[in-house]
C-alpha positions as CSV (number, residue, x, y, z in Angstrom):
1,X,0.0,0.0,0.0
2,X,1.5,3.5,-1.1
3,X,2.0,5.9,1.2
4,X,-0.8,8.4,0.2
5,X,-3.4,5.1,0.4
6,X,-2.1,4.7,4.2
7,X,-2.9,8.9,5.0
8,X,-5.9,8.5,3.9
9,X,-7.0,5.8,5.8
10,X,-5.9,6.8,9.0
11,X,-7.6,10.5,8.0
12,X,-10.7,8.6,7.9
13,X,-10.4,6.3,10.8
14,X,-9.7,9.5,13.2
15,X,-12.8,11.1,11.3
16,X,-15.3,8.1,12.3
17,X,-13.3,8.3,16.3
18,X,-14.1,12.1,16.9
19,X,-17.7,11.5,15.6
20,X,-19.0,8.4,17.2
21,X,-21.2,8.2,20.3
22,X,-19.9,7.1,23.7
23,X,-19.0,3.3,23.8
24,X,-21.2,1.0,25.3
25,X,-19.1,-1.8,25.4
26,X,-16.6,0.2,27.4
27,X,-18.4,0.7,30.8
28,X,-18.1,-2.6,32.7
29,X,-13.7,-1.9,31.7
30,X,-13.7,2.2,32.5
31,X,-14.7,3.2,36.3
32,X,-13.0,6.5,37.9
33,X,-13.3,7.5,41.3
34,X,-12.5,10.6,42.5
35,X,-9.9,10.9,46.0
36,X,-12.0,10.1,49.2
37,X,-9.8,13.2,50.4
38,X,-11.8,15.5,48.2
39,X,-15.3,15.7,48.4
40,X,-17.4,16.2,45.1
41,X,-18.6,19.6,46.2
42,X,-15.4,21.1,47.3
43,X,-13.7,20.0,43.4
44,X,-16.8,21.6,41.7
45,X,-16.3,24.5,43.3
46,X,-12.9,25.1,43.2
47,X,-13.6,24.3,39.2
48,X,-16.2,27.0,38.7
49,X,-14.4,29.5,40.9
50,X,-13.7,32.4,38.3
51,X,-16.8,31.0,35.9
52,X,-18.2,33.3,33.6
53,X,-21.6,31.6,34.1
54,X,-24.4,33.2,36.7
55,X,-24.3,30.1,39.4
56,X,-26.4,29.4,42.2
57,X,-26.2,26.7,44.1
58,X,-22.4,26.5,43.2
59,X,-23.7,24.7,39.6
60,X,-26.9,25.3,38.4
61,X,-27.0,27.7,35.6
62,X,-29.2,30.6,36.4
63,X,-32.0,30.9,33.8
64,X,-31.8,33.3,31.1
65,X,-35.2,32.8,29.2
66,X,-37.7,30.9,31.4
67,X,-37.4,30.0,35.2
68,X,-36.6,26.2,35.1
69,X,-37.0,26.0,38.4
70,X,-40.5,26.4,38.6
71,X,-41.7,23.6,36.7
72,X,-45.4,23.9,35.3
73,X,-47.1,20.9,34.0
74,X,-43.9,18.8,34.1
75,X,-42.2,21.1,31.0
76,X,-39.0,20.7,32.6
77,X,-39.0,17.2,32.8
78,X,-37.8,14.7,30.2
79,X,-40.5,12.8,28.3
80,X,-41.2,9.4,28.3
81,X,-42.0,7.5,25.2
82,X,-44.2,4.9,24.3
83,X,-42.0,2.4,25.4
84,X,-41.8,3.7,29.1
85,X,-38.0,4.9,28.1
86,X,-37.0,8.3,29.3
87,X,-34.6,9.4,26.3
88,X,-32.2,12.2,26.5
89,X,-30.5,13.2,23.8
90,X,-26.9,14.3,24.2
91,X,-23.9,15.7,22.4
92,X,-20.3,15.3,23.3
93,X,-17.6,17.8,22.6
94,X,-15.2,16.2,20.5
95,X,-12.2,17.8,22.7
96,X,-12.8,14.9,24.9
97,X,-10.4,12.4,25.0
98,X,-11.8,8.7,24.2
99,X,-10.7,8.0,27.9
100,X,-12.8,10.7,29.5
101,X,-15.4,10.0,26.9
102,X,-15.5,6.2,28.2
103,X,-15.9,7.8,31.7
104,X,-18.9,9.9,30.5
105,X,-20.4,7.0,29.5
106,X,-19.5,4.5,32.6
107,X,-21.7,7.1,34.5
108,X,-24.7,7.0,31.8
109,X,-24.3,3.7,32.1
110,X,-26.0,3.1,36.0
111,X,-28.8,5.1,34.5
112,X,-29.4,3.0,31.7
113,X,-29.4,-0.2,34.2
114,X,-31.0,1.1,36.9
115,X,-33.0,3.2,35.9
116,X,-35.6,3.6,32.6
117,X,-33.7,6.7,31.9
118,X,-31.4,6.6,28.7
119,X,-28.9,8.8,27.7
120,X,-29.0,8.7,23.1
121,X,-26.9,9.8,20.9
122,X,-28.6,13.3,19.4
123,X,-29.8,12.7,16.0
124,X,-32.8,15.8,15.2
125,X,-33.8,16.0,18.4
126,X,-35.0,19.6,19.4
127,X,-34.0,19.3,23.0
128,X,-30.9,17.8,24.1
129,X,-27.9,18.0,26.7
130,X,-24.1,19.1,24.6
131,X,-21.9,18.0,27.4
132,X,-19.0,20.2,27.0
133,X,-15.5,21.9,28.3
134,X,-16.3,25.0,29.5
135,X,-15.0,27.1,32.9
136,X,-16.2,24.9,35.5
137,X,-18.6,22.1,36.1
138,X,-22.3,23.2,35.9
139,X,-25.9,22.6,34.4
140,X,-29.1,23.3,33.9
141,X,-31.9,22.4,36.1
142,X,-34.5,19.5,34.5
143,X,-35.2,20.2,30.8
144,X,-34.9,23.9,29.7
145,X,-35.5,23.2,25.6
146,X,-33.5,23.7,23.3
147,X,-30.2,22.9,23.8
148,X,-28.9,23.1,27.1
149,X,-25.2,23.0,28.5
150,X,-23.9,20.5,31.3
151,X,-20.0,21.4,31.6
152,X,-17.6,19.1,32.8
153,X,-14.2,21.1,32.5
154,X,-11.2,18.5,31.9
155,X,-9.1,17.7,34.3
156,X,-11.2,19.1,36.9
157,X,-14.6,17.5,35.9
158,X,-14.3,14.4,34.3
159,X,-15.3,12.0,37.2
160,X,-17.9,9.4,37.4
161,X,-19.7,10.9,40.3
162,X,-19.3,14.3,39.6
163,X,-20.7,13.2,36.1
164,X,-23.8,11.7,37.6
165,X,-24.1,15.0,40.0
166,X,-24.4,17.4,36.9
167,X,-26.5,15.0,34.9
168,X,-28.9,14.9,37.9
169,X,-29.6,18.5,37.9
170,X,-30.0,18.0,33.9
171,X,-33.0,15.3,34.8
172,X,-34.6,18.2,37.4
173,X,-33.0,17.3,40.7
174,X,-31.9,19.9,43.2
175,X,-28.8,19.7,45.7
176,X,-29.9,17.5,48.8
177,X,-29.1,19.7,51.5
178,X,-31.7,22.3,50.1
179,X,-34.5,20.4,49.9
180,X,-38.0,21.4,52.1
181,X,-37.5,19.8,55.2
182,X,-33.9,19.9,55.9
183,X,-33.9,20.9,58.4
184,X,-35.1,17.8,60.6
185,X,-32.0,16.2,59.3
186,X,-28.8,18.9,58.9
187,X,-28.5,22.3,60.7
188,X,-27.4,25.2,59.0
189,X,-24.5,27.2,60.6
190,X,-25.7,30.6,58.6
191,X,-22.2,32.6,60.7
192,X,-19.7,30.6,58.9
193,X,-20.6,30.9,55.3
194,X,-19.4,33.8,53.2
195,X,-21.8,36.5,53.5
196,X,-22.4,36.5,49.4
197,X,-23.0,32.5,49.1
198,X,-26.1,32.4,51.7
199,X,-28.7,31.9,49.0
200,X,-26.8,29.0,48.0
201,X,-28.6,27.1,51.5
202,X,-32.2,28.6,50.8
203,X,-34.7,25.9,51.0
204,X,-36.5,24.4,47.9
205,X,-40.2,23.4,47.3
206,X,-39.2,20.5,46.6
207,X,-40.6,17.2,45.8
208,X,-39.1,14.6,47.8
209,X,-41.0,12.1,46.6
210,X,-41.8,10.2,50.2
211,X,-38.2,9.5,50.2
212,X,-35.9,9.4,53.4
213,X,-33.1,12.4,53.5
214,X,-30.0,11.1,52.0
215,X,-26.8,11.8,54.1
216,X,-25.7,9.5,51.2
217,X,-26.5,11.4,48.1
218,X,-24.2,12.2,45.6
219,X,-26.2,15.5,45.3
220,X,-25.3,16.7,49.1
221,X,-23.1,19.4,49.7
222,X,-19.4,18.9,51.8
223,X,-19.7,20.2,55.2
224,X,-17.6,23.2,54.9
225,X,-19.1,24.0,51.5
226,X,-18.4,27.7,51.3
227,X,-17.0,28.1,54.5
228,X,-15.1,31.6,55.4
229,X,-12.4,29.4,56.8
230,X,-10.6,26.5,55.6
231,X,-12.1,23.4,57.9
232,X,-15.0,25.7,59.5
233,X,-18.6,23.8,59.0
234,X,-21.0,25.3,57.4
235,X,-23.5,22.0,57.2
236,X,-23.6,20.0,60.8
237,X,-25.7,16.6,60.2
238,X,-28.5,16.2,62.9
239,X,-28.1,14.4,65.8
240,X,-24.9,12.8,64.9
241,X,-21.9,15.5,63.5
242,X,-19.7,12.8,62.5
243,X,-22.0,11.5,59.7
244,X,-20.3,11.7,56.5
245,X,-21.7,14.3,53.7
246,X,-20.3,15.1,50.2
247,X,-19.6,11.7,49.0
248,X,-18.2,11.4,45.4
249,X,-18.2,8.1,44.2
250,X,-21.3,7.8,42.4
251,X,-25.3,7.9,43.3
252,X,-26.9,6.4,46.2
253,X,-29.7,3.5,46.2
254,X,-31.7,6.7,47.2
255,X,-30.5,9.0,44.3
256,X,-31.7,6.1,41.8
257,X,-34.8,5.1,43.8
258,X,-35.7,9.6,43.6
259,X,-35.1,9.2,39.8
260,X,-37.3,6.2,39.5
261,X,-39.9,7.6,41.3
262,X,-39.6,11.2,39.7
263,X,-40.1,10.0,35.8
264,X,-42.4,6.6,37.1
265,X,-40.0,4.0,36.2
């Protein structure tokens, strides 16, 4: 084979890589957890510190046409199909590596088996997530139309449970420790947070779907998440302090049982 026959080849081989969907096959082989030292909330924040986005909660893009977080009619939710399948159309940003890519789709992947959520390929699709690598890690809340933007930043983003975090708040769910009746389970120590990230701990009409709170949720905020000093907790679980909060390994029985419940799976 000539030389030019061999360029073009490989030309097209790396043209069918940077265009194909996330890999199936590849999720029982790929699975990346984050440090146990560093707890999810802390590594988003320190990603979207400097963000060019309008943020509350520390990763939910504020609204700039209609208020997704008031959700009327279920608009903001994804639709099931005739099949009782949830589909959500994505888009990946081919600046991904096929490593990070196979981590993206490890983290669909508990979705699509434990749930009747699943995460397609974007064909013509009006509304659909374009996962890509922007300042910081953030999304949408629930479905906004249209495209919307969930950003996992490389090297700072690309984790399996941070992944499932961000894709949460892209199916509609809010950040645990926010949620109506918090306050039975976690107190809020309102004198050690910055003075300009209180909102981030304002309560939620939430839906929590006859579900216990989950100390366990991969949606729950660290303990000193925005703390005014380093180690200083801003989050103190009820009765028992010593209760761990902020895991980032991946969702919780209860985080997949919330989903289930949420679209009727």
């Amino acid at each position: 084979m000539d030389t030019r026959a061999s360029l073009s080849i490989l030309l097209l081989l790396f043209g069918v890589s940077q265009a194909s969907p996330l890999i199936e096959e590849s999720f029982e082989e790929v699975f990346v957890s984050e440090p146990e030292s560093v707890d999810i909330t802390t590594r988003i924040l320190e990603s979207n510190n400097g963000s060019s986005e309008v943020l509350i909660e520390g990763d939910l893009v504020f609204p700039k046409t209609r208020n997704a977080l008031i959700c009327f009619n279920n608009n903001c939710f994804w639709k099931k199909n005739s099949k009782n399948i949830v589909e959500v159309p994505y888009v990946v940003s081919r600046e991904y590596s096929s490593g990070e890519r196979s981590v993206m789709a490890n983290a669909m992947s508990t979705f699509h088996s434990k749930t009747c959520i699943r995460f397609v390929p974007r064909s013509t699709q009006t509304d659909y997530i374009s996962i890509e690598n922007r300042d910081g890690c953030f999304s949408s809340y629930g479905r906004t139309g249209g495209m919307q933007v969930v950003s996992l930043r490389r090297n700072d983003c690309v984790y399996h449970g941070l992944v499932q975090h961000e894709l949460l708040h892209a199916l509609g769910f809010y950040h645990e420790h926010t949620r109506s009746d918090r306050d039975q389970y976690v107190r809020i120590n309102w004198d050690n947070i910055i003075s300009d990230k209180v909102d981030n701990f304002q309560k939620q009409k939430t839906n929590n779907q006859n579900t216990p709170y989950d100390y366990g949720s991969v949606l729950h905020y660290g303990k000193t998440t925005f703390s005014i000093q380093p180690g200083w907790k801003t989050i103190i679980p009820i009765p028992d302090d010593t209760v761990e909060i902020g895991q980032s390994q991946g969702m919780s029985n209860i985080d997949i049982l919330r989903v289930n419940k949420l679209y009727g799976c």
